[in-house]
C-alpha positions as CSV (number, residue, x, y, z in Angstrom):
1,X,0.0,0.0,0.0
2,X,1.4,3.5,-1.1
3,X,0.9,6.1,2.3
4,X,1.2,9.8,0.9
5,X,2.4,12.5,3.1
6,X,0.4,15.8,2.7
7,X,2.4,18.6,3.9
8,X,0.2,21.5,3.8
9,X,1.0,25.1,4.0
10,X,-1.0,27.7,6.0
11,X,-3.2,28.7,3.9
12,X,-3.4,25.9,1.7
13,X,-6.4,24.2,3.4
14,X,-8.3,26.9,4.9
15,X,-11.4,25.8,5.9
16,X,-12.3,28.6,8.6
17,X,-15.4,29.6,6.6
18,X,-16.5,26.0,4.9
19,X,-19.7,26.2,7.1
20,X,-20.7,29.5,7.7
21,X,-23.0,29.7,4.4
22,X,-25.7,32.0,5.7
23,X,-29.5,32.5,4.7
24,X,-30.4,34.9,2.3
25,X,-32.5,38.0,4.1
26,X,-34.2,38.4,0.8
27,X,-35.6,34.8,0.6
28,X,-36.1,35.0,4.9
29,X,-38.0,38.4,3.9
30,X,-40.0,36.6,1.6
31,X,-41.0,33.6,4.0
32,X,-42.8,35.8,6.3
33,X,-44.6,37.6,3.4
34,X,-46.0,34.1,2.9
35,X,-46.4,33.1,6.4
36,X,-48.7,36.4,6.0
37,X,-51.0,35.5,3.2
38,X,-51.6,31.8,4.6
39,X,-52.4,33.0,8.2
40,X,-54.8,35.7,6.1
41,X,-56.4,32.9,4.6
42,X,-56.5,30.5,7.1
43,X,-58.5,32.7,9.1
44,X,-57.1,30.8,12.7
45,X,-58.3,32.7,15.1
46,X,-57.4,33.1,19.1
47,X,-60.2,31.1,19.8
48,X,-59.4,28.5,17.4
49,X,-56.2,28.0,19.3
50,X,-56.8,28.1,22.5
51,X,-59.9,25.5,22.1
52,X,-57.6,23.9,20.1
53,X,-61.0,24.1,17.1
54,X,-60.1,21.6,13.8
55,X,-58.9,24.7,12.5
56,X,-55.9,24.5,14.5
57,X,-55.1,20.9,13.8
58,X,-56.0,21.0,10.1
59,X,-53.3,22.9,9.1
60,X,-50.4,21.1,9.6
61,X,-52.6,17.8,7.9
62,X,-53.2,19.8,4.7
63,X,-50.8,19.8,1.7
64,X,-49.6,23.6,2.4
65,X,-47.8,22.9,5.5
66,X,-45.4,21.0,2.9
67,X,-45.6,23.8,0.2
68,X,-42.9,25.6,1.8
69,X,-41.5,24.3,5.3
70,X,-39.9,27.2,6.5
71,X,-43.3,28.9,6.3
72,X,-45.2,26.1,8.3
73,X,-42.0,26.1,10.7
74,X,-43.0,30.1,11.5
75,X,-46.8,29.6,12.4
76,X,-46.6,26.9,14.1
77,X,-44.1,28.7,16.7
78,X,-46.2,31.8,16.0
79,X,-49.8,29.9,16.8
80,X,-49.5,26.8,19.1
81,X,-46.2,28.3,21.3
82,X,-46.6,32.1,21.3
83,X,-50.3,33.0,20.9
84,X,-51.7,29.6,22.9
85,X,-49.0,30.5,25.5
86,X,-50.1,34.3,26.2
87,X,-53.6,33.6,25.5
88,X,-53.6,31.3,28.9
89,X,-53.0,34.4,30.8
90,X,-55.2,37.0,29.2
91,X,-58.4,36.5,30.8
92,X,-56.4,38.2,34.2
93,X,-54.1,40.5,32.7
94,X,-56.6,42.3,29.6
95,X,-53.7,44.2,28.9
96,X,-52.5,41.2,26.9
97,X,-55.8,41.0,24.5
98,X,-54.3,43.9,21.7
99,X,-51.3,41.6,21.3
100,X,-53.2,39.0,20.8
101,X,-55.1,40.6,18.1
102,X,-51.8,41.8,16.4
103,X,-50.4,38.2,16.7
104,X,-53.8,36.9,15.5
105,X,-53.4,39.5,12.2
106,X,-49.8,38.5,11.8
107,X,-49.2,42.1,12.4
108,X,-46.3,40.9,14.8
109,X,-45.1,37.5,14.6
110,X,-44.6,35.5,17.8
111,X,-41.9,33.4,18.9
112,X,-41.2,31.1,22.0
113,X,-38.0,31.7,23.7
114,X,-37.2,28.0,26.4
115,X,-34.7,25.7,25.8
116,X,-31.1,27.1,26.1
117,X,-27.3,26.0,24.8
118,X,-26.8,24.0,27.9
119,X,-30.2,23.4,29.0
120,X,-32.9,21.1,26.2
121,X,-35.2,18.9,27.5
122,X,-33.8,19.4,30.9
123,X,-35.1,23.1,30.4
124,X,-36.4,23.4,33.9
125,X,-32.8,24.1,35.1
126,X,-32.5,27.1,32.4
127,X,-30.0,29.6,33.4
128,X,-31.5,33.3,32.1
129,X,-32.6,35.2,34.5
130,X,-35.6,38.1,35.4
131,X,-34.8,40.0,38.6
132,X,-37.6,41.8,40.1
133,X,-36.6,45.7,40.3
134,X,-37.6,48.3,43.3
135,X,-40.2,49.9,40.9
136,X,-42.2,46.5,40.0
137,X,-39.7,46.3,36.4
138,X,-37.7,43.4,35.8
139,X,-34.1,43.0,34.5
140,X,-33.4,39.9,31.9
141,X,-30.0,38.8,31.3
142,X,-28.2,36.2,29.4
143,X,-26.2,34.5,32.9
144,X,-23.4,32.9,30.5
145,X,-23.1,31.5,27.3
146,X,-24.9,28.6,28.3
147,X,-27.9,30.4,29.0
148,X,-28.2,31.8,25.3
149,X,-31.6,30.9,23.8
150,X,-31.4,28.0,20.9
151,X,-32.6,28.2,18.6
152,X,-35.7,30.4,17.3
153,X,-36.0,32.6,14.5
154,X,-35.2,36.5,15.8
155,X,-33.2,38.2,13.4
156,X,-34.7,41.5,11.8
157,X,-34.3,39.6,8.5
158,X,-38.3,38.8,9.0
159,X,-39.1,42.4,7.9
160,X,-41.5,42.9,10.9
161,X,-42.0,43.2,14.6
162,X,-41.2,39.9,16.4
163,X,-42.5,39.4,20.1
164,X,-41.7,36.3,22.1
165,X,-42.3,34.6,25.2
166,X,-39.5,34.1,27.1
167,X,-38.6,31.7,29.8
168,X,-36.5,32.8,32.3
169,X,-35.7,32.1,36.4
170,X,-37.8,34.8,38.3
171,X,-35.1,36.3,41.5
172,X,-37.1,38.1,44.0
173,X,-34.7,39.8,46.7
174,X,-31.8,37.0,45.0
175,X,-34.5,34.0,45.9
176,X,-35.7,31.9,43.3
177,X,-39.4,31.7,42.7
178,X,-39.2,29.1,39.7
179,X,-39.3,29.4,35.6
180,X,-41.6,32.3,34.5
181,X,-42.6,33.9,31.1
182,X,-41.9,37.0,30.4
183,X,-43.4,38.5,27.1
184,X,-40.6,40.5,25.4
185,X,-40.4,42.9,22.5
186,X,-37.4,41.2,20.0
187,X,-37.0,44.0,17.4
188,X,-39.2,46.3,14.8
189,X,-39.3,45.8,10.9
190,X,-35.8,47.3,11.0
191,X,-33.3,46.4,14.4
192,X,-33.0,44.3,17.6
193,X,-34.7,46.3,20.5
194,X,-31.9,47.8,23.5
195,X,-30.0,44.6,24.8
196,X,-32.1,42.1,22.8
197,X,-28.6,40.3,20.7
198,X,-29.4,38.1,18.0
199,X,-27.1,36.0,16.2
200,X,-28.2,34.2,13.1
201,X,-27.3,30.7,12.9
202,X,-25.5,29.0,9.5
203,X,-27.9,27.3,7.1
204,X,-29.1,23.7,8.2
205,X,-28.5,20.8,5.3
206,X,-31.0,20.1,3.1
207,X,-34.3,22.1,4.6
208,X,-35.5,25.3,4.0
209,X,-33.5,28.3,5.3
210,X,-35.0,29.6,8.1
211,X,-33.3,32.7,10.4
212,X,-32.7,30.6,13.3
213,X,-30.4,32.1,15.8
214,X,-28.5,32.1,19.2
215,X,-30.6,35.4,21.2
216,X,-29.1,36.5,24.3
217,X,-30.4,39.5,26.2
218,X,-28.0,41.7,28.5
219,X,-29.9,43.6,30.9
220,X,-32.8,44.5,29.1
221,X,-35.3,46.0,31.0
222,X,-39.0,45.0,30.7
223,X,-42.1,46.7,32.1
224,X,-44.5,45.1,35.2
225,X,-46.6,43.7,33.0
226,X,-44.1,41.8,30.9
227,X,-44.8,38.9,33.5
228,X,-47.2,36.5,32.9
229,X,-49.1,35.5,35.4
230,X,-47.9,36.3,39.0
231,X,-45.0,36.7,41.3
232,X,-46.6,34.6,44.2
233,X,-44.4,31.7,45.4
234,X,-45.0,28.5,43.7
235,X,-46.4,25.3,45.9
236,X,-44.7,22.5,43.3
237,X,-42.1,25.1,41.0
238,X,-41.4,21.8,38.9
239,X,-45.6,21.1,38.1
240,X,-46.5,25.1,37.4
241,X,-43.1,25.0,34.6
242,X,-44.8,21.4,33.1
243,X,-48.1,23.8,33.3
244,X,-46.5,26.5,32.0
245,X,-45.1,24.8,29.1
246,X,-48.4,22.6,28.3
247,X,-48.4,23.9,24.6
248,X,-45.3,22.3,24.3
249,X,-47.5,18.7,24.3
250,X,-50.1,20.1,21.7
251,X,-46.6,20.9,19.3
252,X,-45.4,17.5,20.2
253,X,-48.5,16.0,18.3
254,X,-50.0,18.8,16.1
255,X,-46.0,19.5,14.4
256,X,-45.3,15.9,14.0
257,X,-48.9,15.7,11.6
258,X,-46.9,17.7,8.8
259,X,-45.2,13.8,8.1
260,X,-48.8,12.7,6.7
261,X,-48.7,15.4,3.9
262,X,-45.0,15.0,3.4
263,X,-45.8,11.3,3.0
264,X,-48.3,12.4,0.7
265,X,-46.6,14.5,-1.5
266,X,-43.5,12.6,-1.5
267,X,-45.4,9.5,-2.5
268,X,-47.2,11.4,-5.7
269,X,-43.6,12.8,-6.7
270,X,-42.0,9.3,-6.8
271,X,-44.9,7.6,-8.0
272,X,-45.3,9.7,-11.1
273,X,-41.8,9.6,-11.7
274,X,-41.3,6.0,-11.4
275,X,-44.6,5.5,-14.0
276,X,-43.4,8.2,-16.6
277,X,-39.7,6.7,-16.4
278,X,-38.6,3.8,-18.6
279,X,-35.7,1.4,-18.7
280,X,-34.5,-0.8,-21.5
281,X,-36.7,-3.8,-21.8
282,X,-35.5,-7.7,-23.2
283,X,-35.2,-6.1,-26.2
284,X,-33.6,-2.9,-27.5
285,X,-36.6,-1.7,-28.4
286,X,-38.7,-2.1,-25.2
287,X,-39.3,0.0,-22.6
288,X,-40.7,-1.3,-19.1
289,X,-41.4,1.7,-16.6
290,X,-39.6,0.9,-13.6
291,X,-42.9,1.3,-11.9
292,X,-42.8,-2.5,-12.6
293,X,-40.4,-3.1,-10.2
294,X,-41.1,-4.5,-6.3
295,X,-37.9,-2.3,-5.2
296,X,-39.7,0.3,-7.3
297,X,-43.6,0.5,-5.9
298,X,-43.0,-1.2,-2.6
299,X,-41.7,2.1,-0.9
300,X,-44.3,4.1,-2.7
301,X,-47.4,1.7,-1.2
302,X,-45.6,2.1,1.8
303,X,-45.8,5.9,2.1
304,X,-49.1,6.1,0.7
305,X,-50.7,2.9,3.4
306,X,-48.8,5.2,6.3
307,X,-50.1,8.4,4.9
308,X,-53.5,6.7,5.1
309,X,-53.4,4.9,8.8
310,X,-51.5,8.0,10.2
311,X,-54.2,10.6,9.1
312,X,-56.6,8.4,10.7
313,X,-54.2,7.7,13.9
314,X,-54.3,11.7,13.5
315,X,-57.7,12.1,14.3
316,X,-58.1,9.3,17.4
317,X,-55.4,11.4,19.0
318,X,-56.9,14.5,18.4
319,X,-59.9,13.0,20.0
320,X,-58.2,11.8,22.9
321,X,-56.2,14.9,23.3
322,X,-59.2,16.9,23.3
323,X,-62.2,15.2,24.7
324,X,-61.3,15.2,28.1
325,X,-61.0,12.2,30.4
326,X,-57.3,11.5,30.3
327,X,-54.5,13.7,32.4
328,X,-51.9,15.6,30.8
329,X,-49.4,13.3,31.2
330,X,-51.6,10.7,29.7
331,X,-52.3,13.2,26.1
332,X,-48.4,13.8,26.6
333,X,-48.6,10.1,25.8
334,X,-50.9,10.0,23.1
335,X,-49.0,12.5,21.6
336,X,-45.1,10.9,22.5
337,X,-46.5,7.9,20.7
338,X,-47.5,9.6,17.7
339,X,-44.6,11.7,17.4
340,X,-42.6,8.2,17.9
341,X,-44.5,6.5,15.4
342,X,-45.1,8.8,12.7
343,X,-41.6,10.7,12.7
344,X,-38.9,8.1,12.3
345,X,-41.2,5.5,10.4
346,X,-41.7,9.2,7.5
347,X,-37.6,9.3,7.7
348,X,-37.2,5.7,6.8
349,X,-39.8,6.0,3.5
350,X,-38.8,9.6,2.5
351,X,-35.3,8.4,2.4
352,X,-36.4,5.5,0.4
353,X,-38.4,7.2,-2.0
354,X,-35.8,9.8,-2.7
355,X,-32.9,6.7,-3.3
356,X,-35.7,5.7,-5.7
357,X,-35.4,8.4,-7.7
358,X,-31.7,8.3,-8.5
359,X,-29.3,11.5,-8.6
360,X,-32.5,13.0,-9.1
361,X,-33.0,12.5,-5.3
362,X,-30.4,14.4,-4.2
363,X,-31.7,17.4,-5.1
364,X,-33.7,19.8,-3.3
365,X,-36.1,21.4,-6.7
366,X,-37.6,17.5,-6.4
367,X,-38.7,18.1,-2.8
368,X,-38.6,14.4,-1.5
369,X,-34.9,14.8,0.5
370,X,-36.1,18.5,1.1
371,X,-39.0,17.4,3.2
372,X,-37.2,14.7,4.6
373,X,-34.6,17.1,6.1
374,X,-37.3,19.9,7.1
375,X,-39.0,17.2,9.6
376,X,-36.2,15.7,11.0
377,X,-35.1,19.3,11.8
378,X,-39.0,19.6,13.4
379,X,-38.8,16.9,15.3
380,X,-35.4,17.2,17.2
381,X,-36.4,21.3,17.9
382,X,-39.6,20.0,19.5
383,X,-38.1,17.4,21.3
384,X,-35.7,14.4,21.1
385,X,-37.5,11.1,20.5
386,X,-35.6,9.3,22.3
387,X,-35.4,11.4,25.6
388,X,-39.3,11.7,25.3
389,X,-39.5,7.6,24.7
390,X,-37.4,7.5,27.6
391,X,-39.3,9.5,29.6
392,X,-42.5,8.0,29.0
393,X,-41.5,4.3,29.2
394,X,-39.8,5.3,32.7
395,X,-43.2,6.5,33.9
396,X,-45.6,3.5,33.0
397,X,-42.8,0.9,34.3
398,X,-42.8,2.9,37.4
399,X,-46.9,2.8,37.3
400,X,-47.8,6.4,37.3
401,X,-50.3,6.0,34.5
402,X,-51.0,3.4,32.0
403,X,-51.4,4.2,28.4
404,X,-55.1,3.7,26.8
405,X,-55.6,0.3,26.6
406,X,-55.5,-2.0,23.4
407,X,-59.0,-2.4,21.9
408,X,-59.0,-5.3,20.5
409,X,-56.2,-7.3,22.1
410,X,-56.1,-10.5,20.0
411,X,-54.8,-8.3,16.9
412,X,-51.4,-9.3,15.8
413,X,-49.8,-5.4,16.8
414,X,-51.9,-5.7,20.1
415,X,-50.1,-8.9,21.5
416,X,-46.9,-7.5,20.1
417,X,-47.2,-4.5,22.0
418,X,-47.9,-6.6,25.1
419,X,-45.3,-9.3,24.7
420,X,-42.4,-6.2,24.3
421,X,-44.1,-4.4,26.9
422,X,-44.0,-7.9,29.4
423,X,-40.2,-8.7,27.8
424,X,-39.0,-5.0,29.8
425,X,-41.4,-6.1,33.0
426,X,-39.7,-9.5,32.9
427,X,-36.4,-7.8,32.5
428,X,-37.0,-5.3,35.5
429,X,-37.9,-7.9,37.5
430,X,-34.8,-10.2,37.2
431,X,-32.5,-7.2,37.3
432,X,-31.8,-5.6,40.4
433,X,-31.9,-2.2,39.8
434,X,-31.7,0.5,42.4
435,X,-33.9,3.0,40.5
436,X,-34.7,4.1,37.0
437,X,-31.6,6.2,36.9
438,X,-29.3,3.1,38.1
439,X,-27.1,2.0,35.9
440,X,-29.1,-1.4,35.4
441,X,-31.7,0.6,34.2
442,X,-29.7,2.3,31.9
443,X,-28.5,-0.4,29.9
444,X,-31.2,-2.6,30.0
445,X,-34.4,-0.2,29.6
446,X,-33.3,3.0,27.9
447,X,-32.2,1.2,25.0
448,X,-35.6,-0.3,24.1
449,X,-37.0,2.6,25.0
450,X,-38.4,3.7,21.2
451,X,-39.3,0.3,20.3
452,X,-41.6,0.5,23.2
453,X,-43.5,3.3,22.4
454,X,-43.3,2.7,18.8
455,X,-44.9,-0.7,19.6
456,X,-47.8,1.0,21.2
457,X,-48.3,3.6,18.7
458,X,-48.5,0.6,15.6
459,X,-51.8,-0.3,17.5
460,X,-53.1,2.5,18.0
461,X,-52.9,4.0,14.4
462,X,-53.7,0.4,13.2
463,X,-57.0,0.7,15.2
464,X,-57.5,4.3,14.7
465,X,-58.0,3.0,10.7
466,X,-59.5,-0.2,11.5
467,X,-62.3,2.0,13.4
468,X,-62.9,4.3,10.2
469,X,-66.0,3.7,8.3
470,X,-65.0,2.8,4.5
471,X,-61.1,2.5,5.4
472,X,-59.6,0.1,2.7
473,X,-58.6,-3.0,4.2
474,X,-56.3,-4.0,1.9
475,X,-54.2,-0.4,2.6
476,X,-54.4,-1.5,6.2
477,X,-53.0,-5.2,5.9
478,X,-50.5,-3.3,3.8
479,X,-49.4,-1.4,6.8
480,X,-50.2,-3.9,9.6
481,X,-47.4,-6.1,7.5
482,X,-44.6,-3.1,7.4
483,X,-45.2,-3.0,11.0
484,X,-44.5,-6.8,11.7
485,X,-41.2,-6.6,9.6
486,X,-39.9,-3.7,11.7
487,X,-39.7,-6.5,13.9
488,X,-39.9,-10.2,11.9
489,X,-38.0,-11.5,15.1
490,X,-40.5,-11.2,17.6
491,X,-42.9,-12.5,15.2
492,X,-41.1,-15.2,14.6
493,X,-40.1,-16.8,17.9
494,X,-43.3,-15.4,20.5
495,X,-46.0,-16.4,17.4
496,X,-44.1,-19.1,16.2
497,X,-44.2,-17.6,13.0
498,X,-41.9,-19.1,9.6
499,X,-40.2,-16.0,8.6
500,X,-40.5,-17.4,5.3
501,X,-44.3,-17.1,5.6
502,X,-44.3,-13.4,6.8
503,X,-41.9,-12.5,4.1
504,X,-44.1,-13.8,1.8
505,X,-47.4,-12.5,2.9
506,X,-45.7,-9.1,3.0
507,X,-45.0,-9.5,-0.7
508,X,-48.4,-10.4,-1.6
509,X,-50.5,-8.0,0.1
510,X,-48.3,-5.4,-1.8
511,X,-48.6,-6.9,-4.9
512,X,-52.7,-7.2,-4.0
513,X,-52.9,-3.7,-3.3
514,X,-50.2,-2.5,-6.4
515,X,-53.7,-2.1,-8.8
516,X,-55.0,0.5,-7.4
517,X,-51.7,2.5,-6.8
518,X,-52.8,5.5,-9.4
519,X,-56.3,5.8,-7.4
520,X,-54.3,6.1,-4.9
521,X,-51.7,9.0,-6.3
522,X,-54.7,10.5,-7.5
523,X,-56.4,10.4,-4.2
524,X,-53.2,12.1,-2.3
525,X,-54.5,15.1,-4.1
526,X,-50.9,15.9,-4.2
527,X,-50.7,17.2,-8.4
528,X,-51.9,20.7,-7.6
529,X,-49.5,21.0,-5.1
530,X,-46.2,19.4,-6.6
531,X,-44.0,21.7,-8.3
532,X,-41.1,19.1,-8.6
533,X,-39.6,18.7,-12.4
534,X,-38.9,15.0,-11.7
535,X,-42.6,14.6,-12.5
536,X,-43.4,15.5,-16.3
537,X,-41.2,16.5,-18.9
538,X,-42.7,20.1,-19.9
539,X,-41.5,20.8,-15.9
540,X,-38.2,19.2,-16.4
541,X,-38.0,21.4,-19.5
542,X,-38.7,24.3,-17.7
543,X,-36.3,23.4,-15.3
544,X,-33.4,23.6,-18.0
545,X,-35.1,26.8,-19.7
546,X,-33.9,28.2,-16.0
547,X,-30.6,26.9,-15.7
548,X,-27.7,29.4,-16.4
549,X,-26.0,28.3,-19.7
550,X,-22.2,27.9,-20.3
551,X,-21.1,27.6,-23.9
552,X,-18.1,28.6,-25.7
553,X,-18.6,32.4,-27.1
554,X,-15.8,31.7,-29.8
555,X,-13.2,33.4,-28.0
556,X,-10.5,30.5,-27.5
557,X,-9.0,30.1,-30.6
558,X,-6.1,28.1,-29.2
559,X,-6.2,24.3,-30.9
560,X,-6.5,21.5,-28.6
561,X,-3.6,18.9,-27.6
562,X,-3.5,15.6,-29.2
């Protein structure tokens, strides 16, 4: 083997500034011009949001939360964080209500200032802090660099006023009295307001550009009424910050129901493609459209089936979530479990749709690796799925609440779900583990903490569908099968099942259900909303019609070497 010795120079290699590609302000600018015109026509209102009215949920289920992620990315801060947040607090401080109207107009857009460099989902130990002043004001200050908040949108780019709600540790006298919010004025159309420091964060790979930044406040002084709520001392500080940041568990279900339009969209992009497309047949002069092949429409039924059962799993949850009946840690639940479910299972077919449509794939104009980027981003800035797993298994093993039982719990996803559920029981009990932050428990339970709750969450979308008047039943054996081979193992040694069998079924109800796969594009109703190239050739010609052109002008006159 030949080793090569690169001796490199300063300045030879400098790669100081291989990362810092910024957003453009003019595109950022143009985001929140959009963000405008859908909240215009949307027509959400306060009340919508609060009540949390089908309204509310709709949007993030309808094709134009995919149309431009960035945009979808700003009002659902703006909405479900911001407005739901302050709204909580208006009926006792009225003062509030003419924000609310501005934020509801999109006269000001709203952001939601928590999580910190050094403090994410352990955000009740945050580190900014609002110090009660002699004439009823409050200072907020930026402790450290730790305490800088990560990683909202608050740049002027935006082109408007920005308000946000702010978490922060209220000091009375130097005493502690718990997390509060504070409602704070960011910047106008034009600069930061006094103290308020924003500093815009590098593009992130493959999504939309957003202006997501690192805000830090020194000494910024906010009028008495900047609190919300009041300064009394808190009886349980740690249940009034779970209170105080309930919208975060309506984000954790209502932002993770953008993957059922992606799945959507994605699906009609690749589908079409892989119909229009042709390869060489067994003879030079035929052409088969790859279409034809298993590797080719397996991932597309797959994202059209999950697109299907999720929607429905969609609306069960909504039900729970908002009927009443269960505690808040139990909706936290509901919605961990579709978050769980719906978020990683998206990442696995997006990425397989978008590896199905070659170099094409790659590229952000055909939106499939786009989208797949944009919700990964969402779902990490709303909360890691595996801490949130983690979390919840850790509470039901320790028997502080039970999640809603199977309903029919002879179903093949139903005993699975019980048998893993049992298998960590079993395990707890033969371990002896101190606690559930022991270090038994940490290598025994935490790692089968997502399979867990993504074991629950295949039941309850498969019954959410099951339960839907009309739902196709061969779309749903299609998806009940994709769930069993997420886990063939199980399947194979606790039901005694021939993996042979299960392999095979799963090819047949595929192949049963690949007939009716351009119903089914056409059902996404996906075409209005595709602007990809990749899916007809007067849009691919466009494309090119677009591209800059390099050609020789005539100008090199020298003769090429032989």
């Amino acid at each position: 083997m030949t080793s090569y010795d690169y001796v490199l120079k300063d300045g030879d290699y400098d790669t100081s500034c291989d990362y810092l590609e910024f957003p453009n302000p003019a595109y950022i600018k143009q985001c929140y011009r959009r963000a405008h015109t859908i909240c215009q026509k949307a027509g959400i209102t306060i009340d919508d949001i609060v009540r949390m009215r089908p309204k509310f949920w709709g949007f993030n289920r309808h094709l134009v939360a995919m149309r431009d992620p960035a945009v979808s990315t700003i009002l659902g801060i703006h909405w479900n964080l911001c407005m739901g947040t302050i709204a909580r607090f208006s009926h006792d401080q009225p003062h509030l209500v003419k924000l609310l109207e501005d934020l509801e107009r999109f006269d000001i857009c709203g952001e939601f200032l928590l999580t910190e460099v050094s403090h994410g989902l352990d955000a009740y130990n945050l580190e900014t802090t609002a110090t009660l002043l002699p004439d009823g004001s409050f200072e907020l200050h930026t402790s450290n660099s730790g305490a800088a908040k990560a990683m909202p949108p608050t740049t002027p780019w935006a082109g408007m006023p920005r308000v946000g709600v702010v978490s922060a540790r209220l000091l009375v006298g130097d005493v502690g009295r718990g997390v509060r919010p504070f409602v704070v004025r960011l910047n106008d159309a034009n600069e930061m307001s006094p103290g308020v420091i924003s500093q815009p964060l590098p593009k992130k790979s493959g999504s939309k550009a957003l202006d997501h930044a690192i805000t830090t406040f020194n000494r910024v002084r906010l009028g008495s009424d900047s609190l919300l709520g009041s300064l009394n001392v808190s009886s349980n500080e740690r249940s009034d910050f779970l209170d105080l940041i309930s919208r975060v568990s309506v984000g954790t279900l209502s932002f993770s129901m953008g993957n059922i339009p992606a799945l959507r969209q994605a699906a009609y992009i690749a589908g079409t493609y892989s119909l229009r497309r042709h390869v060489a047949g067994n003879s030079p002069s035929q052409r088969v459209p790859i279409i034809r092949f298993s590797t080719q429409y397996r991932p597309i039924l797959n994202a059209l089936s999950q697109a299907l059962v999720f929607d429905a799993f969609a609306e069960d949850a909504i039900k729970m979530f908002c009927q009443g009946g269960l505690s808040s840690a139990v909706n936290h639940s509901v919605a961990t479990c579709f978050k769980a479910t719906v978020g990683p299972a998206t990442q696995i077919t997006l990425v397989q749709l978008a590896d199905r449509c070659g170099w094409q794939g790659l590229f952000n104009y055909n939106r499939i690796i786009e989208m797949a980027s944009t919700l990964k981003g969402n779902g990490i800035a709303e909360g890691d799925y595996t801490v949130l797993c983690i979390r919840l298994v850790s509470e039901v093993l320790l028997g502080r609440y039970e999640l809603p039982p199977a309903k029919i719990k002879d179903c093949r996803l139903a005993r699975h779900e019980a048998g893993v559920w049992q298998e960590a029981r079993d395990t707890l009990a033969s371990v002896a583990m101190s606690s559930h932050r022991g270090k038994a428990y940490n290598t025994y339970i935490l790692p089968r903490s997502r399979a867990l709750v993504e074991a629950s969450g295949h039941r309850m979308a498969y019954e959410a569908a099951l339960d839907k008047e009309g739902f196709s039943r061969e779309v749903l054996a299609l998806f009940e099968s994709t769930c069993v081979m997420s886990d063939l193992g199980w399947y194979c040694i606790d039901e005694n099942g021939s993996r042979q069998e299960l392999l095979a079924y799963d090819a047949e109800v595929a192949e049963k259900l690949l007939p009716r796969l351009r119903e089914l594009l056409s059902e996404t109703g996906a075409a209005s909303w595709t602007t990809a190239p990749i899916t007809s050739t007067e849009a691919w010609d466009e494309l090119l019609r677009k591209l800059p052109v390099y050609r020789c002008n005539g100008t090199n006159r020298e003769k090429p070497r032989l």
